[in-house]
Backbone as JSON Lines, residues from 0, in Angstrom:
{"i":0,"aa":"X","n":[-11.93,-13.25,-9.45],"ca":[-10.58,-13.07,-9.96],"c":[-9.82,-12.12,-9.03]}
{"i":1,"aa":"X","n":[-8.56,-12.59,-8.76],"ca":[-8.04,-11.24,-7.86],"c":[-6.85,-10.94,-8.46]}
{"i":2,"aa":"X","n":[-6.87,-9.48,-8.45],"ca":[-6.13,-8.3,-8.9],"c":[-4.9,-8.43,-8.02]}
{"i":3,"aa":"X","n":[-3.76,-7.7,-8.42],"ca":[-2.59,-7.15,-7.61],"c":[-3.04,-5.36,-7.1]}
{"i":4,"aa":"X","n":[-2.79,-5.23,-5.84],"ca":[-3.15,-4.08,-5.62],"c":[-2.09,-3.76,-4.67]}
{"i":5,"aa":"X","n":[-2.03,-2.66,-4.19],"ca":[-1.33,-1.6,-3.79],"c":[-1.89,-0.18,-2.85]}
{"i":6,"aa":"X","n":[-1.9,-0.58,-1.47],"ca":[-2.34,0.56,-0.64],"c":[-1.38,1.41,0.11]}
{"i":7,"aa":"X","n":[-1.09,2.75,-0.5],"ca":[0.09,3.63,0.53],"c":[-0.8,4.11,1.36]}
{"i":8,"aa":"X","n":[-0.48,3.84,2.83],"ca":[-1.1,4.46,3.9],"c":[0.04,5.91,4.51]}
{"i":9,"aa":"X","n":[-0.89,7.13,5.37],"ca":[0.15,8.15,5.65],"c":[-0.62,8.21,7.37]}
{"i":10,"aa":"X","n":[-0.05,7.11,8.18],"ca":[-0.38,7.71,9.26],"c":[0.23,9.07,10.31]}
{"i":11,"aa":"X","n":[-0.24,9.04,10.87],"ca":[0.41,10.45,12.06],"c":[1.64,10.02,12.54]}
{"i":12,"aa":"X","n":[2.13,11.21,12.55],"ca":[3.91,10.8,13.46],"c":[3.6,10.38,14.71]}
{"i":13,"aa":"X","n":[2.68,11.1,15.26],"ca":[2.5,10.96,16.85],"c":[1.89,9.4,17.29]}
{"i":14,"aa":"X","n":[1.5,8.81,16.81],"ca":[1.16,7.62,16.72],"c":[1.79,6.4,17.69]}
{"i":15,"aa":"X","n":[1.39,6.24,18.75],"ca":[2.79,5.1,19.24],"c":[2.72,3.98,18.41]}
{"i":16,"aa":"X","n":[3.8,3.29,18.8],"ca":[4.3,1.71,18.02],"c":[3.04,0.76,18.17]}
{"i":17,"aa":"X","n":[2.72,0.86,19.4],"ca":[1.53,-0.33,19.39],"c":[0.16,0.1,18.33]}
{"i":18,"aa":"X","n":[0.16,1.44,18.54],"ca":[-0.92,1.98,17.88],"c":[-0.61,1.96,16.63]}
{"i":19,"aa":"X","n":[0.46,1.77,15.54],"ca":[0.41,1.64,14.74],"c":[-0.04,0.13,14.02]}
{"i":20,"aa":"X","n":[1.11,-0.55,14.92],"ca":[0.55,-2.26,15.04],"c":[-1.0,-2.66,14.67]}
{"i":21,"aa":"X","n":[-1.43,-2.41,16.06],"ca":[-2.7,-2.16,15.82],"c":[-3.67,-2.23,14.4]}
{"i":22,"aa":"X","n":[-3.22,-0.69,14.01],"ca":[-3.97,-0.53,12.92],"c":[-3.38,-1.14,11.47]}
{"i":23,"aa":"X","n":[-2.25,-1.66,11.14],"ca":[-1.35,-2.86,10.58],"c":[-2.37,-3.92,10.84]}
{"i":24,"aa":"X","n":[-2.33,-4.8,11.93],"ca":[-3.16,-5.8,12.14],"c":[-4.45,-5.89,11.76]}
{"i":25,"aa":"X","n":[-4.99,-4.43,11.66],"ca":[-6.73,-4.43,11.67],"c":[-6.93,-5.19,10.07]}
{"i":26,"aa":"X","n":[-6.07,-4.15,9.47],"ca":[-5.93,-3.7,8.03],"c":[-6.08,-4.96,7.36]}
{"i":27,"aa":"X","n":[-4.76,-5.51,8.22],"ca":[-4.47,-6.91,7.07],"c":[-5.46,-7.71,7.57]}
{"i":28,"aa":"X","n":[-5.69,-8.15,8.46],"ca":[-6.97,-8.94,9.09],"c":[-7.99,-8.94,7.88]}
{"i":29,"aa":"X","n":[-8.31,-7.66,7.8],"ca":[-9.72,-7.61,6.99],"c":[-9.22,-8.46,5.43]}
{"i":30,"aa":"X","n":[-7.96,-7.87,4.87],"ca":[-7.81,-8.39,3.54],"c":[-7.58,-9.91,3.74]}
{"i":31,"aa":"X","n":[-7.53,-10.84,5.01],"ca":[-7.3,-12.12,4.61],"c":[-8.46,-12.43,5.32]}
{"i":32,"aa":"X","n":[-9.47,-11.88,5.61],"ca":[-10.99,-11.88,6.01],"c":[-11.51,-12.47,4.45]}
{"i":33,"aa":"X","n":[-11.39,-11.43,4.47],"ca":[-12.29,-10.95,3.02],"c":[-11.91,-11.85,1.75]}
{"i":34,"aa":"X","n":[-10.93,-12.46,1.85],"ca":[-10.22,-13.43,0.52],"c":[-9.15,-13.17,0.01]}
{"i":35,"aa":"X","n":[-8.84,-12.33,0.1],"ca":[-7.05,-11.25,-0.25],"c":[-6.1,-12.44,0.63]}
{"i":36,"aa":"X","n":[-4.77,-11.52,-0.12],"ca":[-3.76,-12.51,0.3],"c":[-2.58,-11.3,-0.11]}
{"i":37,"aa":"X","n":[-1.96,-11.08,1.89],"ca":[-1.06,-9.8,1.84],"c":[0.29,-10.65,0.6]}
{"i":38,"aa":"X","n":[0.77,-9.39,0.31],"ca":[2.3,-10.3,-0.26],"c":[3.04,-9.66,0.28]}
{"i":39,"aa":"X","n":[2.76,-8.54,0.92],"ca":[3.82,-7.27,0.96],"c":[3.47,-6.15,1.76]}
{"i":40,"aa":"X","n":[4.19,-5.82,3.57],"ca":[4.16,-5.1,4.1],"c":[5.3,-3.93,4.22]}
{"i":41,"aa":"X","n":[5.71,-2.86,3.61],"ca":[6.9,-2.66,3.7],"c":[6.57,-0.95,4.12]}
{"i":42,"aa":"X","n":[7.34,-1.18,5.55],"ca":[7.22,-0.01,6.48],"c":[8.94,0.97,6.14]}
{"i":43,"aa":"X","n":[8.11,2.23,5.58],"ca":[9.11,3.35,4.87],"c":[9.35,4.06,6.39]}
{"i":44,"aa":"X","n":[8.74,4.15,7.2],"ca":[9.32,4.99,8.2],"c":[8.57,6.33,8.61]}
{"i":45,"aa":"X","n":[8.88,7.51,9.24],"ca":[8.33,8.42,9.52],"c":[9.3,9.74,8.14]}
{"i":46,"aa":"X","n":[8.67,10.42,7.67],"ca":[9.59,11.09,6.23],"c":[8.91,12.56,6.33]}
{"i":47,"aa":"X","n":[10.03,13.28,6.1],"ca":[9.22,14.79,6.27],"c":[8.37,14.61,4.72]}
{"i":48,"aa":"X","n":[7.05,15.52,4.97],"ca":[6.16,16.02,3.71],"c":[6.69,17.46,2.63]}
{"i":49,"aa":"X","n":[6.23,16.75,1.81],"ca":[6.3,18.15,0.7],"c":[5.66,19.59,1.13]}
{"i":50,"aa":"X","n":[4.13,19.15,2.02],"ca":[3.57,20.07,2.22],"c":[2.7,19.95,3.27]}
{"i":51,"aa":"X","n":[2.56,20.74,3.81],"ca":[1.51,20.42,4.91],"c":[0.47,19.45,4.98]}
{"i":52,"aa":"X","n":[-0.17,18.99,5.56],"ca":[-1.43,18.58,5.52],"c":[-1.94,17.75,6.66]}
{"i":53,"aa":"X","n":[-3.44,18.54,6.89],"ca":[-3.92,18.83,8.61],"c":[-2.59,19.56,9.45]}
{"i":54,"aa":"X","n":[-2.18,19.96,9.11],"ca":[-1.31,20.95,10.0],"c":[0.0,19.89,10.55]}
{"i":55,"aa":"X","n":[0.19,19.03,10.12],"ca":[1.53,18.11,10.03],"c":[2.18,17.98,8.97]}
{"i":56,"aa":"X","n":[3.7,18.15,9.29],"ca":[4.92,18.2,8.28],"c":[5.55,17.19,7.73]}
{"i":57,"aa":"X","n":[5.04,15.88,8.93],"ca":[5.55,14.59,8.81],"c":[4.55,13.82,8.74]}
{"i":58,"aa":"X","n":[5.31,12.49,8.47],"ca":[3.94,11.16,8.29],"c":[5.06,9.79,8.62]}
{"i":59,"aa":"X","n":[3.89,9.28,8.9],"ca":[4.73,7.69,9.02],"c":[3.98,7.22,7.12]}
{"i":60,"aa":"X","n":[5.11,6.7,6.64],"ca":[4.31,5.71,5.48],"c":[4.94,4.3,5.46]}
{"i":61,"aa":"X","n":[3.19,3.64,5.15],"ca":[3.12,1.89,4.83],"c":[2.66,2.26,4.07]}
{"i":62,"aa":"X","n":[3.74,1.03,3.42],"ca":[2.57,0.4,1.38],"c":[2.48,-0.87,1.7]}
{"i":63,"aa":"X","n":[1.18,-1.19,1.38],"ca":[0.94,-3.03,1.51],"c":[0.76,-3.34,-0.06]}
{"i":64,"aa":"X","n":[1.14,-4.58,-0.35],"ca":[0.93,-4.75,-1.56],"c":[-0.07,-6.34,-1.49]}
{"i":65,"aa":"X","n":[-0.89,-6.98,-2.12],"ca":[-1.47,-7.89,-1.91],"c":[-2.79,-8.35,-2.95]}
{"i":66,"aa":"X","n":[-3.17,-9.39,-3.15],"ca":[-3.73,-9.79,-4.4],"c":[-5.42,-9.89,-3.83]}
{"i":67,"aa":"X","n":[-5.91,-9.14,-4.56],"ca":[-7.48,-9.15,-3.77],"c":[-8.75,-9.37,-4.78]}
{"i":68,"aa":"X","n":[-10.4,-9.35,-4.58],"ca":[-11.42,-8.89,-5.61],"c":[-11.41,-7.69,-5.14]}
{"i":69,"aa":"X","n":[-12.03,-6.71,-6.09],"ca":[-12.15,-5.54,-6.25],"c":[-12.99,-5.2,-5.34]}
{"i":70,"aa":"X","n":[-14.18,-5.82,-4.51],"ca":[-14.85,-5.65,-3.94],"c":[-14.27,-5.59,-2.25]}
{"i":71,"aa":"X","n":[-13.18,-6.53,-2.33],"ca":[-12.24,-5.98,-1.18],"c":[-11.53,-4.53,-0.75]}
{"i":72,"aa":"X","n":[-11.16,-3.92,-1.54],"ca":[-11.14,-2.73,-1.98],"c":[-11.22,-1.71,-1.7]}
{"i":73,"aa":"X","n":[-12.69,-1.83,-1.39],"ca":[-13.79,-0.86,-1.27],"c":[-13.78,-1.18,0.41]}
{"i":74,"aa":"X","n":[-14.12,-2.13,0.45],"ca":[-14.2,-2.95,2.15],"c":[-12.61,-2.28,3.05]}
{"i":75,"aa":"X","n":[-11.72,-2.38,2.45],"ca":[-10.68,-1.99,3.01],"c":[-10.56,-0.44,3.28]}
{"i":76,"aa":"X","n":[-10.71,0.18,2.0],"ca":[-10.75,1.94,1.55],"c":[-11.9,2.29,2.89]}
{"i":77,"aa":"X","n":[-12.83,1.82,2.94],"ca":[-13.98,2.1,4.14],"c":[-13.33,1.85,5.32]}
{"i":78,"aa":"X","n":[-12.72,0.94,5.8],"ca":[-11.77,0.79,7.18],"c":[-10.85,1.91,7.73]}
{"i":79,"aa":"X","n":[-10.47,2.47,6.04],"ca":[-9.6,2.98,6.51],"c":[-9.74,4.4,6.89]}
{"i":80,"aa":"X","n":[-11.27,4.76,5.7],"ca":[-11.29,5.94,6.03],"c":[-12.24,6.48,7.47]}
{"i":81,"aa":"X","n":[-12.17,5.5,8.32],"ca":[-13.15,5.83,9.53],"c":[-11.91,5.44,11.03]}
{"i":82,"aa":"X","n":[-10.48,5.19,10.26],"ca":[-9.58,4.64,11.33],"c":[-8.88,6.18,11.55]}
{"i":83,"aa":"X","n":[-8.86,6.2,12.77],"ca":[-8.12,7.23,13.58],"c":[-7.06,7.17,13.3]}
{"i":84,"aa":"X","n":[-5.83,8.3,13.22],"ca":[-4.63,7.79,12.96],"c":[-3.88,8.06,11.68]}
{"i":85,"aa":"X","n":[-4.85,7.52,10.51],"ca":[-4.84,7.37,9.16],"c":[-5.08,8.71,8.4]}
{"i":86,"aa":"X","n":[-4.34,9.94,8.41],"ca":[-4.71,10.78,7.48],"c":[-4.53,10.9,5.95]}
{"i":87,"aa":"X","n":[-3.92,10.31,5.08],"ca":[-3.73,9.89,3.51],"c":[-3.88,8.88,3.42]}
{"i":88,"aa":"X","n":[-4.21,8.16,2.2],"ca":[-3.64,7.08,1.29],"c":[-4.41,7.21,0.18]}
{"i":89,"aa":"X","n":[-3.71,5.99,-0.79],"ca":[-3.84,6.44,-2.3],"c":[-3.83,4.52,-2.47]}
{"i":90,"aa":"X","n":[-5.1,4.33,-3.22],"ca":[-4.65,2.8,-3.64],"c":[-4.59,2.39,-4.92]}
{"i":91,"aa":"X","n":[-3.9,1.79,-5.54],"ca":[-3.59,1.53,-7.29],"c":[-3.83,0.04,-7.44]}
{"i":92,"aa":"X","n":[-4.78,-0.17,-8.54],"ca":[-4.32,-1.19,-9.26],"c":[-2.91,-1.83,-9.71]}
{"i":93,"aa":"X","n":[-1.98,-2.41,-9.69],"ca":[-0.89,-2.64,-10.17],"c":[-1.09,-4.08,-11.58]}
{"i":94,"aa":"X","n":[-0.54,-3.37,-12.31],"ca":[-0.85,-4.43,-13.98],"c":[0.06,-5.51,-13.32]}
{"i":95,"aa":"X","n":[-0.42,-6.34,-14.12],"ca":[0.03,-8.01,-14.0],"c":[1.26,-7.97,-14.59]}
{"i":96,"aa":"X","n":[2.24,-9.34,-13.73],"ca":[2.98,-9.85,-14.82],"c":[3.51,-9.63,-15.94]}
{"i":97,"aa":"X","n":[4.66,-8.92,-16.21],"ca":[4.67,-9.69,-17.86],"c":[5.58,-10.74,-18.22]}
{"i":98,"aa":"X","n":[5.01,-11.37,-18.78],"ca":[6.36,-12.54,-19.1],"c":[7.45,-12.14,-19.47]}
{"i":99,"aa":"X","n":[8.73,-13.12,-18.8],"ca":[10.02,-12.93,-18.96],"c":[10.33,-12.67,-20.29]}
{"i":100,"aa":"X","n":[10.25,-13.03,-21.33],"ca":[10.87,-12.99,-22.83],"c":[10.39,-11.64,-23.21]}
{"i":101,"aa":"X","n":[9.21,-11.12,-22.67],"ca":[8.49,-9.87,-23.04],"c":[9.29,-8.54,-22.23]}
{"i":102,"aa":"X","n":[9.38,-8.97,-21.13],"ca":[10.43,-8.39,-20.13],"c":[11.47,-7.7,-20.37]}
{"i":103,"aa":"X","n":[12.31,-8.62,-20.58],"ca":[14.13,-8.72,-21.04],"c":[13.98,-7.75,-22.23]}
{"i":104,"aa":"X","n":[15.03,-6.5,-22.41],"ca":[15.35,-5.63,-23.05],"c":[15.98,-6.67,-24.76]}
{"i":105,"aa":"X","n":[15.67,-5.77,-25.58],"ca":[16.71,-6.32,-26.79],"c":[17.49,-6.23,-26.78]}
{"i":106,"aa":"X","n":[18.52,-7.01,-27.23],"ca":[19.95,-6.99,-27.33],"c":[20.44,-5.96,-28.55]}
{"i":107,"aa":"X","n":[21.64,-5.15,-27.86],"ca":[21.98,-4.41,-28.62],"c":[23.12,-4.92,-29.51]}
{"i":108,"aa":"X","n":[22.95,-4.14,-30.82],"ca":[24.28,-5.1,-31.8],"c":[25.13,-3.46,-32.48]}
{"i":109,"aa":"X","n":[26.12,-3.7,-32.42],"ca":[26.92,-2.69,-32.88],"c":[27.18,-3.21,-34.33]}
{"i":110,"aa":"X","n":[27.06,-2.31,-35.2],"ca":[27.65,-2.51,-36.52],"c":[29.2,-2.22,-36.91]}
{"i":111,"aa":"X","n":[29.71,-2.43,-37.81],"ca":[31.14,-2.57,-37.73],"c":[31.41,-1.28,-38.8]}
């Protein structure tokens, strides 16, 4: 069964373009290796931090979003944590769907 998931990556500012590529390409490679299916690459840019961390103020952040088994996951989380480059990320389950009728707010009625 595959899940909707959600990986924010925080690479290094210093990072060149190809080198980020790169590790973009590795990433997704593995999730359409593995049986996943990206839906969603969406590159936020380089953003100052709240707070330090490893002694950098800034970060580049990617969130990929993409439908995987759980066992992909793990396979990916391991890639990432041995890739140069890559100092944060955080990955979430994201809940399914809800149907439209469930969705849509109630209608409000004014009384007279």
């Amino acid at each position: 069964m595959l899940n909707n998931y959600e990986t924010l990556l925080l690479l290094s500012p210093e990072l060149a373009e190809e080198n980020r590529k790169e590790i973009l390409t590795n990433l997704t490679g593995i999730i359409e290796r593995d049986g996943g299916k990206l839906t969603l690459v969406d590159d936020w840019g380089i953003k100052i931090l709240a707070y330090p961390v490893r002694k950098l103020t800034r970060g580049h952040y990617v969130r990929l979003e993409y439908l995987a088994p759980g066992a992909l996951v793990a396979e990916l989380e391991r890639n990432v944590r041995i890739t140069d480059g890559i100092f944060k990320f955080v990955t979430v389950r994201l809940a399914d769907a809800a149907p439209a009728a469930a969705a849509a707010p109630a209608p409000v009625t004014e009384e007279a």
